[in-house]
NUMI-996419 format. One record per residue: x, y, z of N, C-alpha, C in turn; residue in one letter; residue number from 1. Coordinates in nm, 2 decimals, always signed. Each point is the difference from the previous one (the first is absolute). Layout:
% NUMI-996419
<rec <X; Y; Z>; <X; Y; Z>; <X; Y; Z>; 'A'; NUM>
...
% end
This chain:
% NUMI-996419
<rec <+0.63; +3.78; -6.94>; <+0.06; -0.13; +0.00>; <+0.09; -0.02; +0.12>; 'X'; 1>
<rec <+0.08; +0.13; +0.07>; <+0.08; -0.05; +0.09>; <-0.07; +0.01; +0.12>; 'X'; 2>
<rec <-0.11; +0.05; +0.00>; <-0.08; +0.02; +0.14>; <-0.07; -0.15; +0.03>; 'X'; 3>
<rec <-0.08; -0.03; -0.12>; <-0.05; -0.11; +0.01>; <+0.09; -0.15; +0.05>; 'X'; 4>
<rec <+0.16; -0.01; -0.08>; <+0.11; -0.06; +0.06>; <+0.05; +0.00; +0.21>; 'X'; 5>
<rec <-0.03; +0.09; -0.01>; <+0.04; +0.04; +0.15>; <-0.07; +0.00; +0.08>; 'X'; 6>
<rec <-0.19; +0.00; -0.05>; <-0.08; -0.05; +0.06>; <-0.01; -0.17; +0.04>; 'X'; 7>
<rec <+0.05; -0.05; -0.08>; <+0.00; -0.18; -0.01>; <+0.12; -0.02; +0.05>; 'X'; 8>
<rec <+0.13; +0.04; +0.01>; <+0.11; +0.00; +0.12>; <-0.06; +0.04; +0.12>; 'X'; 9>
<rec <-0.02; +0.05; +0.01>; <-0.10; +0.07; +0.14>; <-0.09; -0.08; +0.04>; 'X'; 10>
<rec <-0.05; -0.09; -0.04>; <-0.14; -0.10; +0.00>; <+0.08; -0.12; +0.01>; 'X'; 11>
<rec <+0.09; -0.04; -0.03>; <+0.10; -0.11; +0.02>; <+0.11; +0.00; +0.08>; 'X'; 12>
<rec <+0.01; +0.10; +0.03>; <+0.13; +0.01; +0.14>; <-0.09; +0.00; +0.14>; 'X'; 13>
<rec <-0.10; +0.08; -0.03>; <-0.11; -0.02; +0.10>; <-0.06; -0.09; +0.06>; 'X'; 14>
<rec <+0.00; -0.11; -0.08>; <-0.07; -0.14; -0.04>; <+0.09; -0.09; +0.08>; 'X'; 15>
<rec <+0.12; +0.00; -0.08>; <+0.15; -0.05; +0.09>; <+0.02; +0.00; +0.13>; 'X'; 16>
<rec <-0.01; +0.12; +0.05>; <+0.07; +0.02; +0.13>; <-0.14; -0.04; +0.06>; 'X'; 17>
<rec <-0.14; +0.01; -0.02>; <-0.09; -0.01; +0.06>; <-0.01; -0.19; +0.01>; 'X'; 18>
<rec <+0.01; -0.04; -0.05>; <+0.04; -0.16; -0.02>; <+0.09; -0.05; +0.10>; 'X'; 19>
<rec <+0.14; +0.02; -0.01>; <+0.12; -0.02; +0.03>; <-0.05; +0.05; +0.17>; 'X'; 20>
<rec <-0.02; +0.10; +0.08>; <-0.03; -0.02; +0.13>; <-0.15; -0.01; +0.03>; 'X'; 21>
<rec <-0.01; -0.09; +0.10>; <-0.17; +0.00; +0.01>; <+0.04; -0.05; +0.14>; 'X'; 22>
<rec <-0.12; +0.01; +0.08>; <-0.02; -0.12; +0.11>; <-0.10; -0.12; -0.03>; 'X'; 23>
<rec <+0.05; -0.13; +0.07>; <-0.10; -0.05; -0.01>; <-0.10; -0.03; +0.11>; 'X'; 24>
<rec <-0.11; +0.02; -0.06>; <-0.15; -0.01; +0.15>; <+0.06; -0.13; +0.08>; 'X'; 25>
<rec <+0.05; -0.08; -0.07>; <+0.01; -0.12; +0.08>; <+0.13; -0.02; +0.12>; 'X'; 26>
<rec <+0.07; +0.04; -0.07>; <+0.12; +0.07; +0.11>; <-0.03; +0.06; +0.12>; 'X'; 27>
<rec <-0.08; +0.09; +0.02>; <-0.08; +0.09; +0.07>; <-0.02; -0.07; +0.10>; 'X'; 28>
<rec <+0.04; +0.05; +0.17>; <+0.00; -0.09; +0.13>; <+0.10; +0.00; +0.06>; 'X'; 29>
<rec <-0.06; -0.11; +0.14>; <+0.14; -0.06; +0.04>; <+0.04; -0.13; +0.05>; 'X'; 30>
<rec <+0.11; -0.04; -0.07>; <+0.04; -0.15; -0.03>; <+0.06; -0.07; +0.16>; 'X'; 31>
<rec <-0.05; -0.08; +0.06>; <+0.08; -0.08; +0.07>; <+0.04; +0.09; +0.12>; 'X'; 32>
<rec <-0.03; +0.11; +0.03>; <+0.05; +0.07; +0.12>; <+0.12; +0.06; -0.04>; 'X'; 33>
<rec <+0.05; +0.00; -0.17>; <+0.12; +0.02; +0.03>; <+0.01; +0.13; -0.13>; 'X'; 34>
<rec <-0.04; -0.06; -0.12>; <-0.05; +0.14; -0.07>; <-0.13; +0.06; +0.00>; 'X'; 35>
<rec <+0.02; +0.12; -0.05>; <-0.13; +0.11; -0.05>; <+0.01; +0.05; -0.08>; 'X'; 36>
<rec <-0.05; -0.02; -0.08>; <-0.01; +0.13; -0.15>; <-0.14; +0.08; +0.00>; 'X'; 37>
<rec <+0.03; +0.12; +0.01>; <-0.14; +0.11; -0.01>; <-0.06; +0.02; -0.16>; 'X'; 38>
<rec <-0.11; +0.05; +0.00>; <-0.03; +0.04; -0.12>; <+0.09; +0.14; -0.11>; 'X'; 39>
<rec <+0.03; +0.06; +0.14>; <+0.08; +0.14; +0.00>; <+0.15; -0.05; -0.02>; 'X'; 40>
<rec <+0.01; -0.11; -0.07>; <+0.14; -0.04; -0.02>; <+0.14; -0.04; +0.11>; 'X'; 41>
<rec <-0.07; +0.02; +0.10>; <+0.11; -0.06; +0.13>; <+0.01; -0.11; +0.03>; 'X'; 42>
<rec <+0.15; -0.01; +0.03>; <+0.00; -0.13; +0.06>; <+0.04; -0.04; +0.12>; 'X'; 43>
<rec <+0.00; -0.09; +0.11>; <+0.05; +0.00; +0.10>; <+0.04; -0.14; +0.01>; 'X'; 44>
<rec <+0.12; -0.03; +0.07>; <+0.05; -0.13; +0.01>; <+0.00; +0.01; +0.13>; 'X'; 45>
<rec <-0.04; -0.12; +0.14>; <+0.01; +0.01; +0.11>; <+0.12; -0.11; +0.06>; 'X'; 46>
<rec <+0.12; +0.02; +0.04>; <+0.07; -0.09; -0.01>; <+0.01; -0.02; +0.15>; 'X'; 47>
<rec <+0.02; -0.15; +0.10>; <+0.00; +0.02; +0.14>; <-0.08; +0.02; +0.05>; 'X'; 48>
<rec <+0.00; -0.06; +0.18>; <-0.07; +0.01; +0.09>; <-0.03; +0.05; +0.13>; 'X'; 49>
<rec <-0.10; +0.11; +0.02>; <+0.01; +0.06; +0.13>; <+0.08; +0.13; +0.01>; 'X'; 50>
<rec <+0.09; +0.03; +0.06>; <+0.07; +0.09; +0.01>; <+0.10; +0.04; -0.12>; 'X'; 51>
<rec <+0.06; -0.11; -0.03>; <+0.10; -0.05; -0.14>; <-0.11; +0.04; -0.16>; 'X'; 52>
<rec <-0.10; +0.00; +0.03>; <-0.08; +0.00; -0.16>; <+0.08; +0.14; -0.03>; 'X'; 53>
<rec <+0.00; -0.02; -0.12>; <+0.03; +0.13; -0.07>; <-0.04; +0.02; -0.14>; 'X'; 54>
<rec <-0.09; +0.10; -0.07>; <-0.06; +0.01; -0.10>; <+0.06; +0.09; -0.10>; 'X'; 55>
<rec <+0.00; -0.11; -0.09>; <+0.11; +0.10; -0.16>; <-0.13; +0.05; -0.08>; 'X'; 56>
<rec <+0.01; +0.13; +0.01>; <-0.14; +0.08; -0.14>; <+0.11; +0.03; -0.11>; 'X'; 57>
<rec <-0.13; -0.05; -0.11>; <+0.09; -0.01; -0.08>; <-0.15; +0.07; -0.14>; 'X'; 58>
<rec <+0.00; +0.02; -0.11>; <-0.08; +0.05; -0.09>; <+0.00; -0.10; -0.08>; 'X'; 59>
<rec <-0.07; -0.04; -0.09>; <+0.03; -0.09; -0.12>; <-0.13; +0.00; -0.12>; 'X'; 60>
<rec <+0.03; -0.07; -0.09>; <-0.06; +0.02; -0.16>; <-0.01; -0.18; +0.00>; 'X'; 61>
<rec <-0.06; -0.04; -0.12>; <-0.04; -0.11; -0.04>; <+0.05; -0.05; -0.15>; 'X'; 62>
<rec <+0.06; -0.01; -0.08>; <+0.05; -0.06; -0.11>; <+0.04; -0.11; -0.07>; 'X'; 63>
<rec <-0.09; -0.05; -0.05>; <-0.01; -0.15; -0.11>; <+0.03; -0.10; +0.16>; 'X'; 64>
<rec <-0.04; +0.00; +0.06>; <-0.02; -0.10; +0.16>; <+0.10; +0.05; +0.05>; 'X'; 65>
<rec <+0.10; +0.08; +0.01>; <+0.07; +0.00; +0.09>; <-0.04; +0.20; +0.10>; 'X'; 66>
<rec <+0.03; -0.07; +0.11>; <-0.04; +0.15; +0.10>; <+0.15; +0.05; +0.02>; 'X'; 67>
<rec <-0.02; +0.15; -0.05>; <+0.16; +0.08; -0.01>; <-0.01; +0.09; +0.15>; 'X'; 68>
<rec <+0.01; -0.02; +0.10>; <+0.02; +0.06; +0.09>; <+0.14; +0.12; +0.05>; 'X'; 69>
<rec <-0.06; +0.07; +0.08>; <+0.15; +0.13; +0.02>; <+0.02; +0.04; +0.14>; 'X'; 70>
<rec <+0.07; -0.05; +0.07>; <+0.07; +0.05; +0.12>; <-0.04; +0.11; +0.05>; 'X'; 71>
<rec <-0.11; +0.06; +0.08>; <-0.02; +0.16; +0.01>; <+0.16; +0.02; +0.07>; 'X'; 72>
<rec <+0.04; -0.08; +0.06>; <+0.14; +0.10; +0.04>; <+0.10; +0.03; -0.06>; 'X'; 73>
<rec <+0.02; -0.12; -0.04>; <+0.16; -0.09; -0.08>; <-0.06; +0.05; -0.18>; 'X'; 74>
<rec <-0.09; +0.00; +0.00>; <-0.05; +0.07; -0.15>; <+0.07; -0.14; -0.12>; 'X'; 75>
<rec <+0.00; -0.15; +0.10>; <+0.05; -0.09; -0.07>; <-0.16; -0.07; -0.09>; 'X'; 76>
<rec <+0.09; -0.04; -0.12>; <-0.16; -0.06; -0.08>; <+0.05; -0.14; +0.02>; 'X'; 77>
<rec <-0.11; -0.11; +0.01>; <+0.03; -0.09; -0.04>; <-0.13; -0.03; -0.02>; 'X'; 78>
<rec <+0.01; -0.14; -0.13>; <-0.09; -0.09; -0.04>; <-0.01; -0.15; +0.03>; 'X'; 79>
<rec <-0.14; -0.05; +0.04>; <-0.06; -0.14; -0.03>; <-0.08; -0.04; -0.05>; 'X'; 80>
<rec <+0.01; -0.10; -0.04>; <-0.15; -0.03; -0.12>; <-0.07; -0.06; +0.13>; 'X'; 81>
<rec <-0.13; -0.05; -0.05>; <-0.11; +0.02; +0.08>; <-0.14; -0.07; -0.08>; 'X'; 82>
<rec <-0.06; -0.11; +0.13>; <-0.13; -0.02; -0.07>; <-0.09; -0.01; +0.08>; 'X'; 83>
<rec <-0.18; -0.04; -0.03>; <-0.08; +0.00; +0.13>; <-0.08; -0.13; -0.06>; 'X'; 84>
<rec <-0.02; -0.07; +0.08>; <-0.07; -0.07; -0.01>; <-0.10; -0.03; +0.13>; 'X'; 85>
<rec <-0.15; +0.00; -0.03>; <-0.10; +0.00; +0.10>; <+0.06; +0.14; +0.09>; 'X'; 86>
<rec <+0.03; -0.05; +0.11>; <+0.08; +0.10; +0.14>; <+0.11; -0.04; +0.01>; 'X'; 87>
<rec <+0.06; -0.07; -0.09>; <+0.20; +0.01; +0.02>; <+0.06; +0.05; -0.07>; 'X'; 88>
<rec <+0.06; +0.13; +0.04>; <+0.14; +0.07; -0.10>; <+0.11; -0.07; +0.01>; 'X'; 89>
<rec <+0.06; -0.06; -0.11>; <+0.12; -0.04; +0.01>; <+0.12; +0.11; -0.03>; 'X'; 90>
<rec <+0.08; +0.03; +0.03>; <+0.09; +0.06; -0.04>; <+0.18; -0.02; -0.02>; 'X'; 91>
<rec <-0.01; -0.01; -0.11>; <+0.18; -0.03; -0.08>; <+0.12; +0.10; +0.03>; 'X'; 92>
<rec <+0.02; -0.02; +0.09>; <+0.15; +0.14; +0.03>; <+0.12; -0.10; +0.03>; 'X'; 93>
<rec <+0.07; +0.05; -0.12>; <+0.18; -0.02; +0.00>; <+0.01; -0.14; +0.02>; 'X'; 94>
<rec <-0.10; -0.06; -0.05>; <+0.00; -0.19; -0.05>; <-0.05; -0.09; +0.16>; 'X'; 95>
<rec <-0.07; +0.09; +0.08>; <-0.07; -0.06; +0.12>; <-0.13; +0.05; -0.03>; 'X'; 96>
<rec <-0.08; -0.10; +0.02>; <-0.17; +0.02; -0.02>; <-0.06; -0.05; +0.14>; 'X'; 97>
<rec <-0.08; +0.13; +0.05>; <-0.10; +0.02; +0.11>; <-0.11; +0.00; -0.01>; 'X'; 98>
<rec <-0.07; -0.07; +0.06>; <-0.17; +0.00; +0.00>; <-0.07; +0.09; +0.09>; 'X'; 99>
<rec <-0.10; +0.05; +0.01>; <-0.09; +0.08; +0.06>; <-0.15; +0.00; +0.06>; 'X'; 100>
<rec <-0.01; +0.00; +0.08>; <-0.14; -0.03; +0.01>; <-0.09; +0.12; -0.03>; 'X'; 101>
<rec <-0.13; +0.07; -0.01>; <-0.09; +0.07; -0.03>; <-0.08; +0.01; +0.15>; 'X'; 102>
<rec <+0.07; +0.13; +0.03>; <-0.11; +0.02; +0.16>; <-0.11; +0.04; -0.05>; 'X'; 103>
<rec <-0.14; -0.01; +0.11>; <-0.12; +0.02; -0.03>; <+0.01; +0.12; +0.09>; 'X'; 104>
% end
């Protein structure tokens, strides 16, 4: 009885955490010249021009629409919700919404 118990905990915590992070295919790219999200879960933000650009990598996960991204340096997390429509990501951070284009 308790094995069988711990096997269906085991099958549902599994289930959970497998749910709860995922990528999504459609995220996958890069937006506008300015983000990239890899399949391998990276992310790169390209901020500036020319000499001044400077690129924040960052890791991130995908959850109920919003993308939880992490600072590789600063090891800071923050979240935005997030949608796609055709080739535009919009994205919701801290009550400003950005649009995106879909490079080819």
């Amino acid at each position: 009885m308790m094995k069988s118990i711990l096997i269906i905990l085991g099958c549902i915590l599994a289930f959970n955490c497998h749910s709860q992070k995922k990528k999504d295919p459609q995220l996958i790219g890069k937006w506008g010249g300015v983000l990239e999200f890899t399949k391998d879960g990276q992310f790169r933000q390209h901020l500036g021009e020319g000499k001044m650009q400077n690129t924040i990598e960052s890791t991130f996960d995908v959850q109920n629409n919003k993308i939880i991204s992490v600072d590789r340096d600063t090891k800071e997390t923050s979240e935005s919700q997030y949608s796609i429509k055709n080739d535009t990501l919009t994205i919701l951070y801290e009550g400003m919404e950005n649009k995106y284009i879909r490079l080819k």
